[in-house]
C-alpha distance (Angstrom), angle and dihedral (degrees) to the residues before:
residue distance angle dihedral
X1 . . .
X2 3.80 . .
X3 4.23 113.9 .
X4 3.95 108.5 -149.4
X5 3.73 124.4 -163.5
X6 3.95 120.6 -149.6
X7 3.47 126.2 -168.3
X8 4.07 113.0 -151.8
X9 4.36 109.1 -161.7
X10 3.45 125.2 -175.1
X11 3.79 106.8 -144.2
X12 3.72 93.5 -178.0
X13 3.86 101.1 68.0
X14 3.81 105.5 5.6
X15 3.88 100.5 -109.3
X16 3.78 122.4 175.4
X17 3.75 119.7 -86.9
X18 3.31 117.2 -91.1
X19 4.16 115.6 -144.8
X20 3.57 119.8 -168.3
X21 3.86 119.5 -175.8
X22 3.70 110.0 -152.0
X23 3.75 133.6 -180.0
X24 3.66 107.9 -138.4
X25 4.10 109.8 -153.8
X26 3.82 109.1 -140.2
X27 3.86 92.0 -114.3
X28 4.22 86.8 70.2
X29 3.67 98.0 33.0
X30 3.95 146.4 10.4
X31 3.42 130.1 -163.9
X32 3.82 94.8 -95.7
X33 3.36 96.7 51.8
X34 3.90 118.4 109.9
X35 4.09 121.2 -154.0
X36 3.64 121.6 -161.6
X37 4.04 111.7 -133.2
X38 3.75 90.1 -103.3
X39 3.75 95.1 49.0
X40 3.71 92.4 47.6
X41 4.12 94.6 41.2
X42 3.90 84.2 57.6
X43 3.76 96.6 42.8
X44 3.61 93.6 56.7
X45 3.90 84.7 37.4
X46 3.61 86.7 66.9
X47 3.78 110.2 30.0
X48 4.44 97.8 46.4
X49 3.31 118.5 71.8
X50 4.07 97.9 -143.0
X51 3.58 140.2 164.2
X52 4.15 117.3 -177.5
X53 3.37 82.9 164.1
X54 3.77 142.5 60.3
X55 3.90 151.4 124.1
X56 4.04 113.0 -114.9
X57 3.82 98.8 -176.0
X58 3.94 146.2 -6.3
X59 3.95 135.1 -144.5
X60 3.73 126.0 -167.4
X61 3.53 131.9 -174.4
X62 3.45 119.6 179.3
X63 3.86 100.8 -24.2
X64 3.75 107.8 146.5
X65 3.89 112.4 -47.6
X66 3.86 94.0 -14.7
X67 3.54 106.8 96.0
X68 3.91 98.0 173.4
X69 3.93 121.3 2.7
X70 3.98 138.4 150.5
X71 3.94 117.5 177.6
X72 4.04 122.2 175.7
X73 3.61 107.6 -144.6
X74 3.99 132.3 -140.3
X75 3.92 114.7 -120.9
X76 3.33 103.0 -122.0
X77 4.43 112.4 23.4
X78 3.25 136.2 18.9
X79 3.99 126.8 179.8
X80 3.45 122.7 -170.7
X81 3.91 115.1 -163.9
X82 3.81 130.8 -171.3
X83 4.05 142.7 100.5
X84 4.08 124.7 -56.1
X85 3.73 106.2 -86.8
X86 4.43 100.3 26.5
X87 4.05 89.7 103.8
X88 3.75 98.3 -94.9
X89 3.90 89.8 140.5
X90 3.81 102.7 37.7
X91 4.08 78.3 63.7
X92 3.67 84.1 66.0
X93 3.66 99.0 42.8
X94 3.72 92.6 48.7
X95 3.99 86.5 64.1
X96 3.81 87.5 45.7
X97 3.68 91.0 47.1
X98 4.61 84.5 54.7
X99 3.83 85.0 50.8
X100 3.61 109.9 43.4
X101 4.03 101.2 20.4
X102 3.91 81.2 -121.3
X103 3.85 143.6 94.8
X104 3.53 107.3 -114.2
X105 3.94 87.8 -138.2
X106 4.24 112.8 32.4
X107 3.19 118.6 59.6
X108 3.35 90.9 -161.1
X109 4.17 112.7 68.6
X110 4.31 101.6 -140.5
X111 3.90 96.2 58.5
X112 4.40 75.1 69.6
X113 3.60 79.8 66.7
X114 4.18 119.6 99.1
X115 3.80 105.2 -108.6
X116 3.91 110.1 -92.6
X117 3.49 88.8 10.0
X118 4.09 123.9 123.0
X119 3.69 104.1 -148.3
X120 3.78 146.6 9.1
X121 3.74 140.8 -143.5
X122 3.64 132.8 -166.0
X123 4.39 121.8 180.0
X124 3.83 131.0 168.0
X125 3.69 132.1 170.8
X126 3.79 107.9 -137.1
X127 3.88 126.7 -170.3
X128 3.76 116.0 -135.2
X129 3.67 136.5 166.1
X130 3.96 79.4 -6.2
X131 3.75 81.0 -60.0
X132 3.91 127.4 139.3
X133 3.86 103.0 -129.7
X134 3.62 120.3 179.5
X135 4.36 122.6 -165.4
X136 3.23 132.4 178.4
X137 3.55 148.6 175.3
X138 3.91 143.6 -155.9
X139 3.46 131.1 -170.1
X140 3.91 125.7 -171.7
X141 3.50 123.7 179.9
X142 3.84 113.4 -107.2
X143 3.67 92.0 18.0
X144 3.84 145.0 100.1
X145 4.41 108.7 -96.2
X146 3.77 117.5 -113.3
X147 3.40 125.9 -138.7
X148 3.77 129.0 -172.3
X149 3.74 137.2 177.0
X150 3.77 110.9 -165.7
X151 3.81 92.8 -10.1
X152 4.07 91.2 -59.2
X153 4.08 108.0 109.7
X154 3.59 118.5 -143.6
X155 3.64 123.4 -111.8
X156 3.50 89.8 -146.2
X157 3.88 129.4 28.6
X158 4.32 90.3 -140.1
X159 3.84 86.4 66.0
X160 3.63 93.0 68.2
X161 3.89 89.9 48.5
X162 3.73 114.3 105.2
X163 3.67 94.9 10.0
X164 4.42 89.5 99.7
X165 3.83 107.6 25.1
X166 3.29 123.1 -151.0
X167 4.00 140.7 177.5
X168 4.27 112.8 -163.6
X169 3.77 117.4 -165.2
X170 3.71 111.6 -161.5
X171 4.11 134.2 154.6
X172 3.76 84.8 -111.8
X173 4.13 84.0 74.2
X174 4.00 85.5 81.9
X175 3.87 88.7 82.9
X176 3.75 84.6 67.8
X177 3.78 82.1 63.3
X178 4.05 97.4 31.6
X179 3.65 104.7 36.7
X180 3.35 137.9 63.6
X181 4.35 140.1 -77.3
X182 3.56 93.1 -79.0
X183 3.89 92.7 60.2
X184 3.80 89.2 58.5
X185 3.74 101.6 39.2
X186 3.99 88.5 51.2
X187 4.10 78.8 51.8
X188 3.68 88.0 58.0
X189 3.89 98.4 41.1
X190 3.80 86.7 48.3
X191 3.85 97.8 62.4
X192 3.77 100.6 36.4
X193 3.78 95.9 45.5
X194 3.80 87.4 60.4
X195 3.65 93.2 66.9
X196 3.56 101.5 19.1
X197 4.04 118.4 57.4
X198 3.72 104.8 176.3
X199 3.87 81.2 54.6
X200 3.50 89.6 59.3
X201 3.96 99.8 41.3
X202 4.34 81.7 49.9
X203 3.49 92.3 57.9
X204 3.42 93.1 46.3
X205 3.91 94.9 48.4
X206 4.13 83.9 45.0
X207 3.67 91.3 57.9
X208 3.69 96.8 41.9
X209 3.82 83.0 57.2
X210 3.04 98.7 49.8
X211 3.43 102.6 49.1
X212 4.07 90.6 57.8
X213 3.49 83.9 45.8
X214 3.93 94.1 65.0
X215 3.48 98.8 28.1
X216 4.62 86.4 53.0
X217 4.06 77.8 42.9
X218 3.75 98.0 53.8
X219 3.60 87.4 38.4
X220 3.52 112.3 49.8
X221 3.82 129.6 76.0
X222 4.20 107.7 -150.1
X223 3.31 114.0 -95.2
X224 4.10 134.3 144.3
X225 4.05 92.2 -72.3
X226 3.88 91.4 56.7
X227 3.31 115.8 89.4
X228 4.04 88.1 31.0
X229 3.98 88.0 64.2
X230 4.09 93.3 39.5
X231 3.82 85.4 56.0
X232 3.71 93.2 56.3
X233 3.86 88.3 51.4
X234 3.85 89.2 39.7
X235 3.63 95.3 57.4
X236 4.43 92.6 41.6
X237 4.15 79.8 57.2
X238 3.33 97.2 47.2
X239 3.94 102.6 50.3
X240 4.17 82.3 43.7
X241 3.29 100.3 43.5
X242 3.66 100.3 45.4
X243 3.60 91.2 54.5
X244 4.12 89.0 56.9
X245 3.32 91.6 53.0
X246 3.13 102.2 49.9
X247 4.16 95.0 49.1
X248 3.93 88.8 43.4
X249 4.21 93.2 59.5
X250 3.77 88.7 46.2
X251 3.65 87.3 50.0
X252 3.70 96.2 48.1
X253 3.88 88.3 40.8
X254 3.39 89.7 59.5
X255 3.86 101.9 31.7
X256 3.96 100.9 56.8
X257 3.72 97.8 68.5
X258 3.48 92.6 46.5
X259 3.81 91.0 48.9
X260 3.65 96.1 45.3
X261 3.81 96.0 51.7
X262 4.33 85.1 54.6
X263 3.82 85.9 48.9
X264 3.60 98.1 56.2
X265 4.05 96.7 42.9
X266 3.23 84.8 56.5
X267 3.42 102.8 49.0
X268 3.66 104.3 32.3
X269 3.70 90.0 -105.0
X270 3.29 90.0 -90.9
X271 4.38 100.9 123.3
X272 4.11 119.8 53.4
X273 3.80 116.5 -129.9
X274 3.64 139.4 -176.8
X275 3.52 143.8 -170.9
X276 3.75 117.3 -146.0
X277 3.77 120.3 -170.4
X278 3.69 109.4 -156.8
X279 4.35 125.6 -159.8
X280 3.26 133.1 -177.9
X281 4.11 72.9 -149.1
X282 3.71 100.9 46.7
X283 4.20 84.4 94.1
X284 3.34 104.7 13.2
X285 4.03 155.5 64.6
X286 3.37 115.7 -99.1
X287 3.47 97.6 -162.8
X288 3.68 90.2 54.8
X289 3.72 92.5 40.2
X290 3.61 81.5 66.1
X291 3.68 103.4 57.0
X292 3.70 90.8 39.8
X293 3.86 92.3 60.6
X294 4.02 90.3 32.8
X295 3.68 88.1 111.9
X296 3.11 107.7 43.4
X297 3.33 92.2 43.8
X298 4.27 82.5 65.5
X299 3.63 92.4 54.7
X300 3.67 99.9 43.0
X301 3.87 87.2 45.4
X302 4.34 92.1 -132.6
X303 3.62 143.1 72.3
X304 3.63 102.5 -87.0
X305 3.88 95.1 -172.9
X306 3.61 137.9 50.6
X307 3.72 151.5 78.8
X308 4.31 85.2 -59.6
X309 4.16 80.4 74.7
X310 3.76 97.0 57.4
X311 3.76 116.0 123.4
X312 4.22 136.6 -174.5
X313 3.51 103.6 -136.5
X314 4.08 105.2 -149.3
X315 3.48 113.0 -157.7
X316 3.98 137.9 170.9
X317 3.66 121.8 -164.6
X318 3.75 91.7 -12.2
X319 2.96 101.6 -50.2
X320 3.42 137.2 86.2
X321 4.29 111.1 -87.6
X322 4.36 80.8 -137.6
X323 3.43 97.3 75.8
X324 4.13 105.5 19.5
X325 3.51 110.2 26.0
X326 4.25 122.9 98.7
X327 4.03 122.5 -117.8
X328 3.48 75.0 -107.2
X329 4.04 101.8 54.5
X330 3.46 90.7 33.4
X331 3.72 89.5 55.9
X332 3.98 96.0 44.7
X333 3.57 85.6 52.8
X334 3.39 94.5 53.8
X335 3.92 97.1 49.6
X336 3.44 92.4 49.0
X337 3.56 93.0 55.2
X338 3.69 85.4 52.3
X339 3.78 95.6 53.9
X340 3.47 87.9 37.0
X341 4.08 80.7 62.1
X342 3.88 89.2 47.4
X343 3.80 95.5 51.0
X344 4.05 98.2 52.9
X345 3.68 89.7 37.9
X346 3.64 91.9 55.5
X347 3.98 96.1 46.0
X348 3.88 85.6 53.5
X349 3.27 106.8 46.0
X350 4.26 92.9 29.6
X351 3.72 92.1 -132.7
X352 3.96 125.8 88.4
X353 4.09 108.0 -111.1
X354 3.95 115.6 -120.2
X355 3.79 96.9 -91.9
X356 4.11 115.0 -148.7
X357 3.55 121.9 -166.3
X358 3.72 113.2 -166.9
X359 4.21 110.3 -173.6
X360 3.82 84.6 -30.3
X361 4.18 95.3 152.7
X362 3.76 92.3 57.7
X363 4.13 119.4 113.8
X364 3.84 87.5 8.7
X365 3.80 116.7 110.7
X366 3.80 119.5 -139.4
X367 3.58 98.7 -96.3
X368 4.20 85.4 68.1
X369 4.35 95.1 31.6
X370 4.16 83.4 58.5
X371 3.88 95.8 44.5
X372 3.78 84.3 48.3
X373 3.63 93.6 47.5
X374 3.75 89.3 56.3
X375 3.92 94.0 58.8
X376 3.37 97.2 51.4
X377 3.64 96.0 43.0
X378 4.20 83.1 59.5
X379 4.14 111.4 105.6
X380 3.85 82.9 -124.0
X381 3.49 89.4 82.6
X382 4.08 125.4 74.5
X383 3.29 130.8 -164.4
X384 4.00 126.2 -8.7
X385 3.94 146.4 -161.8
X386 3.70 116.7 -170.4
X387 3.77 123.3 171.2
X388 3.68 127.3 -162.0
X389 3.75 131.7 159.8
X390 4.09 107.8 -129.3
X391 3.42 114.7 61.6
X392 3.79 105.1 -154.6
X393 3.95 92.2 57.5
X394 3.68 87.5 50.3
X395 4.03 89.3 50.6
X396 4.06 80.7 49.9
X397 3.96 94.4 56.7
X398 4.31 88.0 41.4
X399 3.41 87.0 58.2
X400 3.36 102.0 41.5
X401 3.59 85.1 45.5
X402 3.50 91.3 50.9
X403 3.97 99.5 -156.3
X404 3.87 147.1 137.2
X405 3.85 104.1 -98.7
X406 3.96 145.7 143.9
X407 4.24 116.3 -122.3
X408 3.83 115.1 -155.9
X409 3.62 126.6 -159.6
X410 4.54 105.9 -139.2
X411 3.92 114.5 -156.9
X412 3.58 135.4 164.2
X413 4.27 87.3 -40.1
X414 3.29 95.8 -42.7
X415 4.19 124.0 105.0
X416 3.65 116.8 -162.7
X417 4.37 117.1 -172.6
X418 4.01 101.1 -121.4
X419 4.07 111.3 -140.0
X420 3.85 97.8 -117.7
X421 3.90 120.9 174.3
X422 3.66 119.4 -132.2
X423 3.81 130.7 -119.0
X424 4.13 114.7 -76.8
X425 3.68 87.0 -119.3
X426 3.99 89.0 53.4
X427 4.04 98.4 53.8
């Protein structure tokens, strides 16, 4: 019996080593045989049950109808059960919220605040790298957030980002189908500004940019001084936006296999998809993109091209999922683009991302609910938050599931742990 080290590094944002020390049975592996990194990261991917990462308890004050709660979490699954509208899923953006110093729903922060309430205040002790890490946020009304990890506040928010991954599955994903380009490319800057920070601080500079740009466009009336100032914006959204583009095809490069595999467990591989990532850039110079729109761009009063008009076009069978696809394609599509999202986040950063499932076995039949089951039952996966409103068809999937977990009972802002007996094969 041969033992094999691997070491997983994540070049993107510098993050410890990881060494796993694996046993390798003679029936996967002899002594000759020679893995490749990848092979080997997703070998012990599949065969260790591992979590680096997890959340060990929760405190609310005041964060949208919980006025006063504390939960302590299981490390691997956690099911929240109760009726639409009790708070199930603000449970789930709350952890969001820790991760990604954002609600996963407002855009703006004080409507996270409990109604006729002045402030709010969110804390969780995570475990990672075997590492006590405490966060925490406060949110006043009137005044500037804080956000602290281990009692240090950040300078700046996009420090934080990356640092606790997480993917969140929730039926207001459908807008990614439904709504417009600026649904998908906030998709896209989502996922690679977890493991990529000077992706996120570009996109932020791009936008900045841009927005002067417009507002000097809408502004102005042409005169000598023009087209001198619109070069010096030109040439900001050119260094910016070439740099986007460039990280978004290598992210859709790599993404689309990954997605499509997902897609077709779940389905039964039964329905073609693609994902097709379309650039005013993909065959052309921005720079000259610019000048060639420059006046236009003066009449219209806005920057008509750019990396801002990128779109993902999602389509199933040829066509696009929008306007042919079921609830129940449309939402298998969805998911898988969400696991998808959990699988390249996890090979970059060498950890699996806290996965949160909010209502995610509605509209599927039970062909697709037991294909799902059997991906998150995989020791690839960490730890997990799934809500769902009836209790015995969650009991159903546990057992089916057959795994260590913690159920919750949700009502009127108030979460109860439900005594639940575990599987005969698990006592």
């Amino acid at each position: 019996m041969q033992k094999y080290i691997f070491f997983y590094e994540s070049q993107k944002n510098n993050d410890t080593i990881y060494q796993f020390k694996i046993e390798a049975i003679k029936d996967y592996l002899n002594g000759s045989k020679v893995l490749s990194e990848q092979n080997m990261y997703l070998y012990i991917q599949r065969i260790i049950p591992y979590i680096i990462m997890y959340i060990e308890n929760l405190s609310l004050l005041n964060f949208k109808n919980y006025a006063d709660l504390n939960l302590e979490f299981h490390s691997k699954l956690n099911c929240f059960i109760g009726d639409n509208g009790e708070g199930k899923t603000n449970l789930l953006d709350a952890l969001h919220y820790l991760c990604m110093c954002k609600s996963y729903f407002n855009v703006t922060d004080l409507y996270s605040i409990r109604r006729n309430e002045e402030f709010m205040v969110l804390q969780a002790q995570f475990k990672r790298e075997k590492k006590n890490e405490e966060l925490y946020c406060g949110l006043k009304q009137n005044n500037k957030k804080q956000f602290r990890r281990n009692k240090k506040e950040y300078a700046r928010l996009s420090d934080h980002i990356g640092l606790f991954p997480v993917v969140m599955v929730s039926p207001v994903d459908i807008q990614l189908i439904t709504e417009g380009s600026e649904q998908r490319r906030k998709y896209i800057n989502g996922v690679i500004s977890q493991y990529d920070r000077l992706y996120l601080e570009d996109t932020m500079h791009y936008r900045r940019i841009l927005a002067q740009r417009n507002k000097f466009l809408k502004d102005t009336r042409t005169n000598s001084e023009t087209n001198e100032l619109l070069d010096v914006f030109d040439r900001q959204l050119v260094e910016y936006g070439i740099s986007i583009h460039k990280k978004r095809l290598e992210f859709i490069s790599e993404f689309i296999p990954v997605f499509n595999h997902f897609y077709q467990f779940i389905s039964g591989g039964s329905e073609p998809v693609e994902l097709i990532y379309q650039s005013q850039l993909n065959d052309a110079d921005f720079s000259e993109k610019l000048k060639e729109a420059r006046q236009r761009d003066l009449v219209l009063k806005y920057t008509t091209v750019g990396i801002h008009k990128d779109d993902l076009v999602l389509n199933l069978n040829g066509e696009p999922i929008r306007r042919i696809g079921s609830q129940g394609q449309q939402k298998t599509y969805l998911v898988s683009m969400k696991f998808a999202q959990f699988e390249f986040l996890q090979k970059l950063k060498g950890f699996p991302p806290l996965l949160l499932l909010d209502d995610v076995f509605d509209k599927l039949d039970v062909k697709r609910v037991r294909q799902i089951l059997k991906l998150v039952n995989d020791n690839s996966f960490g730890q997990i938050f799934i809500t769902h409103t009836n209790l015995d068809r969650m009991k159903g999937i546990l057992n089916e599931l057959n795994i260590d977990h913690k159920l919750y009972l949700v009502s009127d802002g108030k979460v109860n742990t439900i005594d639940d007996q575990l599987p005969e094969s698990k006592k």
